[in-house]
C-alpha positions, 0 to 999 in steps of 0.5 A: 540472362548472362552471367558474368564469370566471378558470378558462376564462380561463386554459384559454383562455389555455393552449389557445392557447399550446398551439397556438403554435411554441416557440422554435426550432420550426417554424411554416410551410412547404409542406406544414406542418399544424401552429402558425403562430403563434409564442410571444411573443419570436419571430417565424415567419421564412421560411428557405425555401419548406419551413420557417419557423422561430420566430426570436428578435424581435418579428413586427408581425404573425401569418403565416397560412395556412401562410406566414410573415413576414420577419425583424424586421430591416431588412436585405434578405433572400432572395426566392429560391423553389428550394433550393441544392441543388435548384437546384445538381442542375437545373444538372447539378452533383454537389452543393452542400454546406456545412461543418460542425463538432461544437459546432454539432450541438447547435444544433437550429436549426443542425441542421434547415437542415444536414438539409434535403437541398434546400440541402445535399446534401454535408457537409464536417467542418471539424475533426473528421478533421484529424490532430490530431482522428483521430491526437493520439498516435502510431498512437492513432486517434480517429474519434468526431468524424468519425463523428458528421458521416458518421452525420448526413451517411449518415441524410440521404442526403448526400455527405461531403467527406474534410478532410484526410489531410496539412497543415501545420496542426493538427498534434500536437505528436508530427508537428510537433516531430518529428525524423524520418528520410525512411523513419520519415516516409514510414511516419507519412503512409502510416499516417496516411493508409491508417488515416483513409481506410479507416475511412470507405471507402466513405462519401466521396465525395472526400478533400482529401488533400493541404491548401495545399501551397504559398505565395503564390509558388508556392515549395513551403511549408516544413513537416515534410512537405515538409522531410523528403520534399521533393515525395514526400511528396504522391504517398506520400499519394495512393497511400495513400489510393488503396489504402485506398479506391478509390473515393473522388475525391483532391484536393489542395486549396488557396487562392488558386490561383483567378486565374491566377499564380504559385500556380495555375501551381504547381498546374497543373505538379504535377498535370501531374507527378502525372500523367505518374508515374502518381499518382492525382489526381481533382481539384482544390479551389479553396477561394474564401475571398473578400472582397467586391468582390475576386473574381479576374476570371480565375476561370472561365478558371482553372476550364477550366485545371484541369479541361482537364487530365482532372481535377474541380474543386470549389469547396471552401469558398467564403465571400465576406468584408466589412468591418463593419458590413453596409450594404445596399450591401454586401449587394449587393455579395455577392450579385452576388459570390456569383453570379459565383463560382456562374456560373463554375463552373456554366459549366464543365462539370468543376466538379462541386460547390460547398461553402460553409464553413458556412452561417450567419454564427453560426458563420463562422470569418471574425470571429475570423481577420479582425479587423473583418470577417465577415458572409461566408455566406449565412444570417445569425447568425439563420439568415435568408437573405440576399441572397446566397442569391439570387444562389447561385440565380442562378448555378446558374441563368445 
């Protein structure tokens, strides 16, 4: 059979465009046989030495041999050649991690770096085992949402973060409102408690069971819990939970308490209390939501404080905030801020993990709590790496 000429040109065009990456597809990496090109509009962007992506933009040249190019932006961007994680575990840690949340599991870019076990062999659910989400009515349980990020967290071969059994956040109304007396209150927590923890026995590596207990000040925070339980309601929690799974690391968990002051000192006497009466306490989570430039220079000295106490410590969702717009300057800035926090906990040796509270500025809680501010994770809103990704790798490294 003949063809004329208009039709070779089009099987041309369409046998070439066969052999480009879609949008969103993969287009290099070690050990990738297939496209490298990408289709027009995208542009091949190296997000690490396994897997380069075809990004939104316009590339200014092909990648080949397997490689890829850089992002189309300005900014400066990683260099680093070792996975988070990979580097975490070559440093003796445990884990390092990120947060997550159900919305974002239907981004299939999103989704294929969560999956990628050298950055991430952890997994925090952000929202989805909260009481809100797992008990909305009285004794009606819903797990759906904690399941789907345990299943992907299980087929992946990563370890999950419990979050949380009792805080005084994101309460139904049915909790918050309530007028309680201490015994039907006491009976709430150890149900609630008991039920979340022992439906996912065995597939949590830790629990934060208790979530920010306390002001600024040190003073205990007013709330259902506290109101109704006074203090009791934290070792009611944690022995429930402890019967409910054995095996899993309780942790209360809580911000600013990462410098020395009146805060930390709080936790450390509670953990002490907890101790002397026998409660079962495995750790404690520094949650490390920083800004930039602002790191407490006591952070490290504060790490051996708690973990000279017998206990873990994790840093449990450390992001590192800026004022925008993103100056190169900045950038800097978060990079040598990102080693620091890293350096610190790789230098103390009941520092087990590390959880970064989502990975990519796309999906940052930080723009619509902090007005004007943003660009705290590693990956940018394209899901290229910056900066700071280096200097995570530098810290495991130092």
């Amino acid at each position: 059979m003949r063809f004329s000429a208009s039709f070779s040109v089009l099987f041309a065009f369409v046998s070439y465009a066969a052999a480009q990456s879609a949008e969103w597809g993969q287009c290099g990496g070690i050990g990738w046989t297939g496209a490298t090109t990408c289709v027009s509009g995208t542009v091949c962007t190296e997000l690490n030495s396994y897997y380069s992506q075809c990004l939104p933009g316009t590339a200014t040249t092909a990648p080949s041999g397997g490689s890829s190019t850089t992002s189309a932006a300005s900014a400066p961007s990683s260099t680093a050649t070792v996975g988070l994680a990979v580097a975490a575990k070559a440093a003796g840690k445990t884990y390092f991690g990120s947060a997550t949340d159900n919305p974002e599991l239907t981004d299939t870019a999103y989704v294929t770096i969560l999956n990628q076990t050298s950055e991430f062999m952890q997994l925090t659910p952000g929202n989805s085992m909260k009481w809100d989400a797992t008990e909305p009515e009285q004794g009606v349980f819903d797990f759906s949402g904690g399941d789907q990020v345990v299943n992907l967290a299980k087929a992946n071969g990563q370890l999950v973060r419990g979050h949380n059994c009792v805080w005084y956040n994101q309460l139904p109304s049915w909790v918050s409102g309530g007028s309680f007396t201490a015994a039907e209150l006491t009976s709430i927590v150890q149900t609630h408690c008991s039920t979340i923890v022992s439906h996912w026995a065995g597939d949590i590596y830790s629990w934060d069971v208790i979530n920010e207990p306390f002001n600024d000040d040190g003073t205990w925070r007013s709330d259902v819990f506290y109101n109704t339980l006074g203090t009791d309601y934290v070792p009611l929690a944690l022995q429930a939970a402890r019967a409910a799974d054995p095996n899993a690391k309780l942790y209360i968990n809580d911000y600013n308490i990462e410098g020395s002051g009146a805060k930390a000192t709080a936790m450390l006497n509670l953990i002490k209390s907890l101790q002397s009466q026998g409660v079962p306490i495995d750790g404690v989570g520094f949650q490390c939501h920083f800004i930039v430039g602002e790191l407490p220079s006591t952070l490290q000295t504060n790490i051996e404080a708690f973990t000279a106490l017998g206990i873990e410590l994790a840093i449990t969702e450390l992001d590192i905030r800026m004022t925008l717009p993103a100056t190169d300057a900045l950038l800097e800035q978060q990079k040598q801020d990102y080693q620091t926090v890293i350096g610190a906990c790789n230098a103390v040796e009941g520092c087990i993990g590390v959880t970064i509270w989502d990975y990519t500025d796309k999906y940052s809680w930080v723009p619509s709590t902090f007005s004007g501010q943003g660009a705290a994770c590693p990956w940018d809103e394209n899901f290229v790496r910056k900066p700071a990704y280096d200097g995570i790798v530098a810290g495991f490294q130092s």
